[in-house]
C-alpha positions as CSV (number, residue, x, y, z in Angstrom):
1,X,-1.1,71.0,2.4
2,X,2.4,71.2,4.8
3,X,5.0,72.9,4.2
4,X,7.0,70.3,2.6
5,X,4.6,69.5,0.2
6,X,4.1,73.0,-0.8
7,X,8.2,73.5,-1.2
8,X,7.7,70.1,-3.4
9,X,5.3,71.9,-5.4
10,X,6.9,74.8,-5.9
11,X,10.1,73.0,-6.7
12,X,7.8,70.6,-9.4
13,X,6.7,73.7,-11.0
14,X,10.2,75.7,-11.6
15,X,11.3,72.2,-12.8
16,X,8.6,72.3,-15.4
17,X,8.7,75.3,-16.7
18,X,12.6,74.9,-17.2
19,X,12.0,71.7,-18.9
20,X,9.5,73.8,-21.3
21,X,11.8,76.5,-21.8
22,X,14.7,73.5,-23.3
23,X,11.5,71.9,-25.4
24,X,11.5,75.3,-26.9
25,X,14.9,76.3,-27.1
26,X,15.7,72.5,-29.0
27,X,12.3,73.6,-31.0
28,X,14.5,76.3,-32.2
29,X,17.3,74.5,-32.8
30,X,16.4,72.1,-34.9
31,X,14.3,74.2,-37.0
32,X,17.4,76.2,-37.8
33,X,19.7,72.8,-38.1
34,X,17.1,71.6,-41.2
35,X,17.3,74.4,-43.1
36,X,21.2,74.8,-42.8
37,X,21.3,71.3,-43.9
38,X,18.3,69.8,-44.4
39,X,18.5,65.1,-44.4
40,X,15.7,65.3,-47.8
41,X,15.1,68.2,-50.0
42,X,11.4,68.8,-50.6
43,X,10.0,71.4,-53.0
44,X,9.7,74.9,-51.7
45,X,5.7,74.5,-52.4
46,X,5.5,71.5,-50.0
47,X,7.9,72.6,-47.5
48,X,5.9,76.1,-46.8
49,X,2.1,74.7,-47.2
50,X,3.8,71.9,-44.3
51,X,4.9,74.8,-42.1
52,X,2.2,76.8,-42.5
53,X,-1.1,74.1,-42.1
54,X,1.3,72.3,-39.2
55,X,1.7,76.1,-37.3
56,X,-2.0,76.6,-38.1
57,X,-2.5,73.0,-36.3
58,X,-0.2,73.9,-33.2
59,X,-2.3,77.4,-32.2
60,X,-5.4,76.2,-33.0
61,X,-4.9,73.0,-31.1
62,X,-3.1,74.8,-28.2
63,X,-5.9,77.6,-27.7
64,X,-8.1,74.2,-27.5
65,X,-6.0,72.0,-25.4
66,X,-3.2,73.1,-23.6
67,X,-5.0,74.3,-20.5
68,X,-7.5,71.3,-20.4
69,X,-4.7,68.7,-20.9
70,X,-1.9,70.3,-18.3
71,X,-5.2,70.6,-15.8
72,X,-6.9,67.1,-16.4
73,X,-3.3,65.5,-16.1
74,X,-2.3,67.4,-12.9
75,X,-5.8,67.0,-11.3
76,X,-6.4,63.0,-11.9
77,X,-2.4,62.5,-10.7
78,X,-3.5,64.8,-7.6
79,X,-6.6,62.6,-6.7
80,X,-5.3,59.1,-7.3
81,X,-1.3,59.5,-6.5
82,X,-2.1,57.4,-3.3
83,X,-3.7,54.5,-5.3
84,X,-2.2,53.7,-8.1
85,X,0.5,50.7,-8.9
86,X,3.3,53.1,-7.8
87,X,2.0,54.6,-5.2
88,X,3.7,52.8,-2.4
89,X,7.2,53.7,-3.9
90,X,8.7,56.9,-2.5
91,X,9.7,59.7,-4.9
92,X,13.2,59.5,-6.1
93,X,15.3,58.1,-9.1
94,X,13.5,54.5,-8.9
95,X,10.0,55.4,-9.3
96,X,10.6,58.4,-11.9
97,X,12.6,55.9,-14.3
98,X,9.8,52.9,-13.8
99,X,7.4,55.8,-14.0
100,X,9.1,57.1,-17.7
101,X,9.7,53.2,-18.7
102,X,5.7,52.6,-18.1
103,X,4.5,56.1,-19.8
104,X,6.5,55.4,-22.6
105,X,5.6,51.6,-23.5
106,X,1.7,53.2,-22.7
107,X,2.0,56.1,-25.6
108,X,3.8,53.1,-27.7
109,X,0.6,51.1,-27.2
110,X,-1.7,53.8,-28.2
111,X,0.8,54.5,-31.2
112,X,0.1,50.8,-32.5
113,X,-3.7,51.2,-31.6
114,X,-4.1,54.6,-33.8
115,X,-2.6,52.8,-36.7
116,X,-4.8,49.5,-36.3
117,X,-8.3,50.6,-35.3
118,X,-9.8,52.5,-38.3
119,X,-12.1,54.6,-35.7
120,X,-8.9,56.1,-34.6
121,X,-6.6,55.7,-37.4
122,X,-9.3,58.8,-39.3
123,X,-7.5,60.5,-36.6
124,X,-4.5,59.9,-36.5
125,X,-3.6,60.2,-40.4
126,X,-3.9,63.4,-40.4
127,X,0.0,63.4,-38.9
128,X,0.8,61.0,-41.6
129,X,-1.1,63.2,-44.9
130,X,2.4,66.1,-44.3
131,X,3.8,65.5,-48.0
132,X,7.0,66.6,-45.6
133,X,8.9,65.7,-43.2
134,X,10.2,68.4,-40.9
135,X,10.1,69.5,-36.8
136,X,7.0,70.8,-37.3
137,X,5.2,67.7,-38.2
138,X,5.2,67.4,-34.7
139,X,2.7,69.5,-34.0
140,X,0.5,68.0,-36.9
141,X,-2.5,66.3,-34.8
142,X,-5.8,66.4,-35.4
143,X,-7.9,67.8,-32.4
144,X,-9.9,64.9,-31.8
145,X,-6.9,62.5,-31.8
146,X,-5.7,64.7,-28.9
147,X,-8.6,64.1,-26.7
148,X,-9.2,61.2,-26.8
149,X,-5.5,60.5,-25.8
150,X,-5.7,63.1,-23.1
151,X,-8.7,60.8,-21.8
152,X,-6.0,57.4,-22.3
153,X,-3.6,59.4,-20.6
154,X,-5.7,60.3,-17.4
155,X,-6.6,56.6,-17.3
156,X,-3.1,55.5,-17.1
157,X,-1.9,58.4,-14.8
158,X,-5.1,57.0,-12.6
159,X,-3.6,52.9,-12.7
160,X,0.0,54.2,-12.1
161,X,-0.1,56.6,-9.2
162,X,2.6,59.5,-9.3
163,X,3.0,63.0,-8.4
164,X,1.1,64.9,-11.1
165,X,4.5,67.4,-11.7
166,X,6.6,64.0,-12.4
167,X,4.0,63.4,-15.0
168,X,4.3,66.4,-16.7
169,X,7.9,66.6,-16.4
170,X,7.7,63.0,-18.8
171,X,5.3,64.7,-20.6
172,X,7.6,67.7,-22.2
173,X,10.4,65.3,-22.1
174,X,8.3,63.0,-25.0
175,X,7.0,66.2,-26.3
176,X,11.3,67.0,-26.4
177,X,11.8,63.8,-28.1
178,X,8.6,64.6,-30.6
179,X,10.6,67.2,-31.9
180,X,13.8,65.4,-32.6
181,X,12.4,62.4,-34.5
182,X,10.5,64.6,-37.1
183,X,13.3,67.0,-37.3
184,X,14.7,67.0,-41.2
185,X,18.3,66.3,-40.6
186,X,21.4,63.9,-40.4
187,X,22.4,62.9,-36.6
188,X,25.9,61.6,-36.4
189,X,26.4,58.1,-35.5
190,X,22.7,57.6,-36.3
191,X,22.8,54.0,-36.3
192,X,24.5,53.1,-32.8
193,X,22.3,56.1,-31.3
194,X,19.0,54.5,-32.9
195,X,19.5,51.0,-31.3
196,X,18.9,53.0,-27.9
197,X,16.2,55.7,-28.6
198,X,14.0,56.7,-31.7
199,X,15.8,58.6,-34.2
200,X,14.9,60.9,-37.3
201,X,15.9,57.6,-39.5
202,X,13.6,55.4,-38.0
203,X,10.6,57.7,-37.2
204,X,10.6,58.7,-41.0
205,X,10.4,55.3,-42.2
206,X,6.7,55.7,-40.4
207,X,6.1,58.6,-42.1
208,X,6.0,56.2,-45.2
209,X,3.5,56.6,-47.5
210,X,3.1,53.1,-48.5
211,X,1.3,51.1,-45.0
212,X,3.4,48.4,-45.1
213,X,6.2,50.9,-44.1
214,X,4.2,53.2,-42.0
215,X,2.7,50.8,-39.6
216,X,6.1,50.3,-38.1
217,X,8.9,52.5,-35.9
218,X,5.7,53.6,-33.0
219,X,8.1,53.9,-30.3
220,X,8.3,57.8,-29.4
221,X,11.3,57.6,-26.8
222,X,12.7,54.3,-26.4
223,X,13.7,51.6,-29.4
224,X,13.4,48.7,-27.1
225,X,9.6,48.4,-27.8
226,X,10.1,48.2,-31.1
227,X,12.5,45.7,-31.0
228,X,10.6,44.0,-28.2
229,X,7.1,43.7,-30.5
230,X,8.7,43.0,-33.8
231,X,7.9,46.5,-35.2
232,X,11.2,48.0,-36.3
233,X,11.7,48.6,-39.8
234,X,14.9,49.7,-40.9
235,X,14.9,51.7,-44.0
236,X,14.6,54.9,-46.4
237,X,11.0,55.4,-47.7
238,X,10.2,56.5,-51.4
239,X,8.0,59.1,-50.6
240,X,6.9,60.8,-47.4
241,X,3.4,61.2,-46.3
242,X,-0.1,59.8,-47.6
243,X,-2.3,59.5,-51.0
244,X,-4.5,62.0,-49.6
245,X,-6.1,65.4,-50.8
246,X,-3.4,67.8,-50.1
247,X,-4.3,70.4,-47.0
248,X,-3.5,73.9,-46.9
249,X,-4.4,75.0,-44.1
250,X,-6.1,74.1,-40.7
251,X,-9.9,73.4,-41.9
252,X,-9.2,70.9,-45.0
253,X,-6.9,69.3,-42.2
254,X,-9.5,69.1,-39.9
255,X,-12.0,68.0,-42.6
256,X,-9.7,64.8,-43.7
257,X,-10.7,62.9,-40.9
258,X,-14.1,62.5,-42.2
259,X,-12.8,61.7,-45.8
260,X,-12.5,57.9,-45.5
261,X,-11.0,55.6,-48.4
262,X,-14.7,54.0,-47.7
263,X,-16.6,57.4,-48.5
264,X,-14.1,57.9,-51.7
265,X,-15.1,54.6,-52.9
266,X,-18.9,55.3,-52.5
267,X,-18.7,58.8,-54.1
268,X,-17.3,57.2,-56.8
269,X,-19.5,54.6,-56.9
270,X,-22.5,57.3,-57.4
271,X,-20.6,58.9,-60.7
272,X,-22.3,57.2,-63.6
273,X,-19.6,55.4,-65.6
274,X,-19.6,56.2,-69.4
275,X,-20.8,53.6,-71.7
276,X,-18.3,51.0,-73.3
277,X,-17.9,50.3,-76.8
């Protein structure tokens, strides 16, 4: 490594951990702006069991996957930054924004996918099953969801070709945006802001609990995609979160992956039904 890579390392890295130090700081925040004045009102039963399970969720998660996601990421970008479609592009405004435009429509896709293939949907509604809707939703992933997208993300980060700190940079900037969708409050000028990027408004319409309104809003930064693939849905949902056995902490959440609507039928099926007169 020369010396001017190793300053652009070094610079990559301060960068980074600045970035992290605003996700954390907006974190903050928000939590305080929902509970000063919260968008919906949920009962103070729901609203701590939320916090709780979903904090349970981020450790246990984190202890799991921080250090193996950061590290796959930054490895595979290291190996194939020479190879991939942007690779011939030289660092600078250009390639970071078609770099954040691409990452962006590639978590979008893998949004829609999590919702439409029931092999990853078990997954993926474990988000959905918060009976709330607050900042730390965000955080409410089912392990298993997050590797396999660790393993989608490699794979793109291998077709694309960039530095590996530009991907991480885009990487707390979604995780940024994460926050702010699921955050439980009112954002001036909603409407004219949520043309442009994903807003609390839109991103709890797809916390829905009826599918018809949940399999909509899967952009995480930008609205274009949305708009683009005819998913935008424009409304306030009835109720927040799905017909699922409530969990209270990290294990039951864990478990409800493995409790499909199938299984349910089937277990019922089993009961003996009581005789009719």
């Amino acid at each position: 490594m020369n010396a001017v890579e190793s300053a652009n390392n070094a610079g990559g890295l301060i960068f980074n951990q600045v970035l992290f130090g605003l996700a954390v700081v907006a974190f903050i925040v928000l939590l305080v702006l929902e509970k000063a004045k919260p968008y919906r009102h949920f009962s103070a039963k729901i609203a701590k069991e939320s916090f709780v399970t979903n904090t349970e969720a981020f450790l246990i998660n984190n202890l799991i996957l921080t250090v193996l996601k950061a590290s796959s990421l930054f490895l595979v970008a290291q190996q194939f930054a020479s190879h991939g479609l942007l690779s011939g592009l030289s660092d600078g405004p250009v390639k970071w924004l078609l770099t954040f435009v691409l990452f962006d429509f590639a978590i979008y896709a893998w949004h829609v996918a999590g919702h439409k293939f029931e092999w990853l949907w078990r997954f993926h509604k474990i988000h959905h099953s918060d009976k709330s809707f607050n900042v730390s939703t965000g955080f409410r992933f089912h392990v298993f969801d997050l590797l396999i997208e660790i393993i989608y993300k490699c794979l793109f980060v291998i077709v694309i070709g960039v530095n590996a700190y530009l991907v991480l940079s885009i990487e707390i900037v979604e995780l940024f945006f994460i926050f702010f969708h699921h955050a439980n409050i009112r954002v001036p000028n909603e409407e004219v802001i949520s043309q442009w990027i994903i807003t609390p408004c839109l991103h709890r319409t797809h916390h829905s609990t009826l599918r018809k309104e949940h399999d909509s809003n899967y952009g995480i930064v930008l609205a274009v995609w949305d708009r683009l693939f005819n998913t935008r849905l424009e409304l306030v949902p009835e109720n927040i979160g799905l017909d699922l056995i409530e969990a209270e902490n990290f294990i039951q959440l864990f478990s409800l992956a493995f409790i499909t609507e199938r299984k349910i039928r089937q277990l019922f099926g089993w009961i003996p039904k009581g005789k009719k007169e």
